[in-house]
C-alpha positions as CSV (number, residue, x, y, z in Angstrom):
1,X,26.2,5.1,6.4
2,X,23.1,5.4,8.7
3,X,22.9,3.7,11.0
4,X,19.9,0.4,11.6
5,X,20.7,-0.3,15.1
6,X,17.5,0.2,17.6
7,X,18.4,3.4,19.8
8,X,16.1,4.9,22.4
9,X,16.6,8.0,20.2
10,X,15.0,6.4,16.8
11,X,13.5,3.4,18.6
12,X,11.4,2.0,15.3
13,X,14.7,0.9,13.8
14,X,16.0,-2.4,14.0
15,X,13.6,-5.5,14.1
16,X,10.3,-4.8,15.1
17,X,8.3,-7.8,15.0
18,X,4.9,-7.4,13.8
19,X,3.2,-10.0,16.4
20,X,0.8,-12.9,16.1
21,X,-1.6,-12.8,19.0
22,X,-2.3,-16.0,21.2
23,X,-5.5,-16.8,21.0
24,X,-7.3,-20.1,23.3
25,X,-9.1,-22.9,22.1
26,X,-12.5,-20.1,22.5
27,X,-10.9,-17.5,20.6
28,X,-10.2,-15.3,23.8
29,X,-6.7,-13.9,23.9
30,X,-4.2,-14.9,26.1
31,X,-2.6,-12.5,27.8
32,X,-0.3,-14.6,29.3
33,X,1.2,-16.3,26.6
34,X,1.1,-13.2,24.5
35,X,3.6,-11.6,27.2
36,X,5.9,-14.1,27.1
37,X,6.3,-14.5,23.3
38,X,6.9,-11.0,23.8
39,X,9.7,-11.6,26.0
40,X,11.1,-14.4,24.4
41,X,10.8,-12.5,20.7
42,X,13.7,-9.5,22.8
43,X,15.7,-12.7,24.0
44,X,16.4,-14.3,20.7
45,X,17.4,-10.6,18.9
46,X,14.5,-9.2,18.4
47,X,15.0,-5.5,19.1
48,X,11.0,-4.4,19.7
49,X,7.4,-5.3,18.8
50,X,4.7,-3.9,16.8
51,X,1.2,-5.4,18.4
52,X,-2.3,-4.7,16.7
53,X,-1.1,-4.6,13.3
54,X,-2.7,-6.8,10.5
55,X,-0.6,-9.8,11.9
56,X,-1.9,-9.4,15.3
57,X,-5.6,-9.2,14.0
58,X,-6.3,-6.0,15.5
59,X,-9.7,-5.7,13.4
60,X,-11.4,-8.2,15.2
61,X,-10.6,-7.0,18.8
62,X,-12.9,-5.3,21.3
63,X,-11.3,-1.7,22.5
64,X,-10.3,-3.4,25.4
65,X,-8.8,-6.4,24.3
66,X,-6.7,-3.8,21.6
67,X,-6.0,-1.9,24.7
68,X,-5.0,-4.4,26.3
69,X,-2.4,-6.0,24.3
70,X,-0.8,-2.5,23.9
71,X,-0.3,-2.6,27.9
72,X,0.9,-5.8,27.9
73,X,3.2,-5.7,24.8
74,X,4.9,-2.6,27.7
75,X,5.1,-4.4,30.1
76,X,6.5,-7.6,29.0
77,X,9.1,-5.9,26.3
78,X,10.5,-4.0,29.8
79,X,10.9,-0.7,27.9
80,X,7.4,0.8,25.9
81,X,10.5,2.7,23.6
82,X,10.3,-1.0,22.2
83,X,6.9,-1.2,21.4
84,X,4.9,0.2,18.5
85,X,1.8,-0.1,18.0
86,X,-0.5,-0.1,15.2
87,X,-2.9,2.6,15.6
88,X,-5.0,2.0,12.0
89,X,-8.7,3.1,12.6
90,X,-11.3,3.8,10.1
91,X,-11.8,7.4,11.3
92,X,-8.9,10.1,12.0
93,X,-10.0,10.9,15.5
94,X,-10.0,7.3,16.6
95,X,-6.9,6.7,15.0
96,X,-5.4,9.9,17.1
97,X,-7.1,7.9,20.6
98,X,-5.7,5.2,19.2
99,X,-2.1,7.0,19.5
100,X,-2.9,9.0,23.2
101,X,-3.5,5.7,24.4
102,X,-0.4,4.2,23.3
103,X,1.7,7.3,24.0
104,X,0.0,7.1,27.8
105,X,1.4,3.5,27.6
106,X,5.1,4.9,27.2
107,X,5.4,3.5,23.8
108,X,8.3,4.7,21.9
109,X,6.2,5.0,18.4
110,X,2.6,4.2,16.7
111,X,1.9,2.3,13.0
112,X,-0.6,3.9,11.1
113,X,-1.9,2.9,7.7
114,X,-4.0,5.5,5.7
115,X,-7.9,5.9,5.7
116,X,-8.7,2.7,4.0
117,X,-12.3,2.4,4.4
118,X,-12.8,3.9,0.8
119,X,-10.1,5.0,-1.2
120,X,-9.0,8.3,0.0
121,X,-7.3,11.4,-1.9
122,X,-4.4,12.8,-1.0
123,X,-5.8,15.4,0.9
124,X,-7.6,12.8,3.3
125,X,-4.8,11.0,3.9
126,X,-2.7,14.3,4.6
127,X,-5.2,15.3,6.9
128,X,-5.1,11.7,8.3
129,X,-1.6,11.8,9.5
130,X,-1.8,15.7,10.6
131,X,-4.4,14.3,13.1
132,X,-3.1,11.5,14.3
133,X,0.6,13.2,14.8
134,X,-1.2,15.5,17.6
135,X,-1.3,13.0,19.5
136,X,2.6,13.8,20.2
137,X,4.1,10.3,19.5
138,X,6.1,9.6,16.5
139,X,4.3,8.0,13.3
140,X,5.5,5.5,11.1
141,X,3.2,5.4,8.2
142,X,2.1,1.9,6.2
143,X,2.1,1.8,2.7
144,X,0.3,-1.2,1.5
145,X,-1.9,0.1,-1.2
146,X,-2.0,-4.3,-2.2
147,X,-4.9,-3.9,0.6
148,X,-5.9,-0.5,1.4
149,X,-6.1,0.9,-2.5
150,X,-4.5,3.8,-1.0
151,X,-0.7,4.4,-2.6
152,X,1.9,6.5,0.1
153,X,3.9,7.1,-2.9
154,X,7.2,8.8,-2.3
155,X,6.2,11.7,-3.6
156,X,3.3,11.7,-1.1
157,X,6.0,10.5,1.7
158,X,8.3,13.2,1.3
159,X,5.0,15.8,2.0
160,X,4.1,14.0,5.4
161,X,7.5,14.2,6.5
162,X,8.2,17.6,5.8
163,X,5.5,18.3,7.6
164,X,6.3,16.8,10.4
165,X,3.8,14.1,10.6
166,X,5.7,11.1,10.2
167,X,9.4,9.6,11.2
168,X,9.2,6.5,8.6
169,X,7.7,4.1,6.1
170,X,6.8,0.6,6.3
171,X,7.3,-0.1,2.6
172,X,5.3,-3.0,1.7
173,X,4.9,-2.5,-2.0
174,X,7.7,-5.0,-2.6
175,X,8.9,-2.2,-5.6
176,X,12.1,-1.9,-4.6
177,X,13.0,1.2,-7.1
178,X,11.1,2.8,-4.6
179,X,13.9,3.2,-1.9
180,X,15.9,5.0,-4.1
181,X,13.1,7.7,-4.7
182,X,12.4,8.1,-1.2
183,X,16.1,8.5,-0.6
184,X,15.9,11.1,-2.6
185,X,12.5,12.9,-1.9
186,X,13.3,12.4,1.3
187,X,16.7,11.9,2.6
188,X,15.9,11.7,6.2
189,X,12.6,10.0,6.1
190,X,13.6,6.2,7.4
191,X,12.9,3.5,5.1
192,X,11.7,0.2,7.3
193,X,11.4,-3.2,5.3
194,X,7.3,-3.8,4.9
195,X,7.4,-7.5,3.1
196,X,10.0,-10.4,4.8
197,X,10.9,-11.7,0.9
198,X,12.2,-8.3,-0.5
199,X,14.4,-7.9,3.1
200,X,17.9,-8.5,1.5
201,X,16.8,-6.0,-1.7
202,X,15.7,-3.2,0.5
203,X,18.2,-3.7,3.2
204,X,21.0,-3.5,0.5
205,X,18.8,0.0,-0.5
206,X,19.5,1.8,2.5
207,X,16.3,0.5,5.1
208,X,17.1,1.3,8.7
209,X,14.3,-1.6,10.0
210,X,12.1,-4.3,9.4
211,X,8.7,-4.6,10.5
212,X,8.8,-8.1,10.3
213,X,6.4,-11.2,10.7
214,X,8.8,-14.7,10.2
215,X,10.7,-13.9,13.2
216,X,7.5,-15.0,15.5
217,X,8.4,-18.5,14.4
218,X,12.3,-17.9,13.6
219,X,13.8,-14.8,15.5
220,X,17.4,-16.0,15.7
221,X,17.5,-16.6,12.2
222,X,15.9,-13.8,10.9
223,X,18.0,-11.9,12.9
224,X,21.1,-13.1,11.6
225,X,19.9,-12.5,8.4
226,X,18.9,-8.6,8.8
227,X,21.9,-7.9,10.7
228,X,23.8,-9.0,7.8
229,X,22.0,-7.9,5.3
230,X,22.3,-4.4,6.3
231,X,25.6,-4.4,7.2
232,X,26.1,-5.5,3.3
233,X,27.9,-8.6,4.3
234,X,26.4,-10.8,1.4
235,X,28.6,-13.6,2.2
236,X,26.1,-14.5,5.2
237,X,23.1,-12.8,3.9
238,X,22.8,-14.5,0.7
239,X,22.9,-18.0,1.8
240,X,20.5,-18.1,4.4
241,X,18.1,-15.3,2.0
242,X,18.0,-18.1,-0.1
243,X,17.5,-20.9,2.2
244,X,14.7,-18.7,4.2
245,X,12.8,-17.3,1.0
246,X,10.5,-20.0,0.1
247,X,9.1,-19.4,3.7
248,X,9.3,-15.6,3.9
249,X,7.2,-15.0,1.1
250,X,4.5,-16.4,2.6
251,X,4.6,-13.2,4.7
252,X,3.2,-11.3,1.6
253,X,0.3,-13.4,0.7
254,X,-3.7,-13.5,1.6
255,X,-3.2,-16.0,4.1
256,X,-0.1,-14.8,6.3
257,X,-1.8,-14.6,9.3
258,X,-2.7,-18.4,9.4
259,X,0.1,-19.1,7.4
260,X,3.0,-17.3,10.6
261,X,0.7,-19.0,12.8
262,X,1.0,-22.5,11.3
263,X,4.7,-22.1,11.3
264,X,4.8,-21.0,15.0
265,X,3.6,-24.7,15.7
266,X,5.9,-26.1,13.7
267,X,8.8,-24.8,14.9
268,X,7.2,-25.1,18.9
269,X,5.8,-22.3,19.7
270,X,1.9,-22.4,19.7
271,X,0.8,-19.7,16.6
272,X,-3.1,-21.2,17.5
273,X,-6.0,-20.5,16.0
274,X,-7.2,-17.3,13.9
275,X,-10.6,-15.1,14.5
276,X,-13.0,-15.3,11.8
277,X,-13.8,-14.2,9.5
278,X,-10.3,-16.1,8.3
279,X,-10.3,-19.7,8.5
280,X,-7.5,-22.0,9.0
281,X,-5.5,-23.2,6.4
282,X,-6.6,-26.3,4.3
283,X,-5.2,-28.1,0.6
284,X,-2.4,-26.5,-1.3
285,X,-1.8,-23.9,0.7
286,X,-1.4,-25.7,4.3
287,X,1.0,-28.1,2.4
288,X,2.9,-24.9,0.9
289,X,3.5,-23.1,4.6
290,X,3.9,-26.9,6.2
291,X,6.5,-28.0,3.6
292,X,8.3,-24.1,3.9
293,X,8.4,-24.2,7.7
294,X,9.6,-27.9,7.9
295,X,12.6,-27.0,5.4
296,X,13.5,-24.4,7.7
297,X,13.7,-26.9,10.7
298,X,15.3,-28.9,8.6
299,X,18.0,-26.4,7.7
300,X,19.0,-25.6,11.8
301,X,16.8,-22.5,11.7
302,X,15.3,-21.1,14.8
């Protein structure tokens, strides 16, 4: 069986935890407290860290605050191999400075989704990824066509790879058939969880990692969970899947940013505010997350 253990070898295996970003009172990013949620993430099982992804609201950074957090993600994780991160840019080229700069940090890999600024062919996206590959640091690639419109579809998946232009797939489709294509498009292509509430399903389908967001709020939990859930042992997987889902799936909706942050304060940490042009959360939904996270508490998770 393949192994999902994080090795300096392969090192976007294991839990790599897509992170929220500390942000003050005045929307300015703290450094600080960024660096040791960081640290603390790698303390309680964590294996490595993905900054600027969606969950770290990368799109409404300046170049240098982006920058930034990729230098300090390095520094406080004690090992760049450990970090990855997301490299996403409108353009190809900036996507590929995107990956030097990271690369010239000493991370161990980069996160990119595909051109999403209109809905691009196949050819635009396989010239998206030959690009940003040059760069010489491995690519995982993002499928989320929920967002971008733009479907990595295994078919698709097994052409980048064979072409040496990415290592893995961040599946966040939540299709879970799709493993088992992949698999066989693509045999050595890893397959990383992309969505917290289909972990058990694609664990048990052969994923190798998680890019994960409900570990900034619950690491040890979480993972407990994905270490058993990929060793197959169902007998502690199932239990706490079940007693964790009503919160993970909160990972895969509209408001996950606020909604990771808002369970971060509830279980201590401070998740803080959001940039605009979200807002926090308010009605329904702020009971939903509250009522999730306080279950959790409730059931000894941390």
């Amino acid at each position: 069986m393949t192994s999902s253990s994080w090795n300096i070898a392969r090192p976007w295996r294991g839990i790599m935890v897509a992170t929220a970003l500390p942000l003050r009172d005045d929307l300015s990013v703290d450094y600080d407290a960024y660096a040791e949620h960081v640290a603390w993430l790698i303390e309680n099982g964590c294996d490595g860290v993905v900054p600027n992804g969606s969950l770290g609201e990368y799109q409404t950074l300046t170049d240098e605050e982006r920058a930034r957090v990729v230098r300090t993600a390095v520094e406080a994780a004690g090992d760049g191999a450990r970090v990855m991160p997301g490299v996403a840019a409108y353009g190809s080229a900036e996507a590929r400075r995107w990956a030097e700069q990271a690369a010239e940090a000493g991370c161990g890999s980069v996160l990119l989704l595909p051109p999403n600024a209109y809905r691009a062919d196949e050819q635009a996206v396989r010239a998206h990824y030959a690009q940003t590959a040059k760069a010489g640091v491995p690519v995982v690639a993002y499928n989320n066509p929920i967002d971008t419109k733009v479907d990595l579809t295994p078919a698709l998946l097994a052409e980048l790879h064979a072409a040496g232009h990415i290592v893995a797939v961040k599946e966040f489709t939540g299709d879970v058939r799709r493993a088992y294509e992949i698999a066989e498009l693509a045999p050595e292509l890893d397959l990383l969880i992309g969505a917290d509430d289909v972990l058990l399903e694609l664990a048990l389908a052969g994923a190798v990692g998680w890019i994960a967001g409900y570990p900034n709020a619950f690491p040890a939990s979480c993972a407990e969970l994905y270490h058993a859930a990929v060793a197959g042992d169902l007998d502690t997987a199932l239990p706490l899947y079940r007693s964790l889902h009503s919160l993970l799936r909160w990972d895969s909706k509209v408001e996950f940013v606020q909604s990771i942050k808002l369970s971060m304060d509830i279980a201590g940490r401070r998740g803080g505010p959001v940039r605009p042009p979200r807002v926090p959360l308010t009605g329904e939904i702020e009971a939903g997350v509250r009522a999730a996270t306080e279950k959790a508490v409730a059931d000894g998770h941390h």
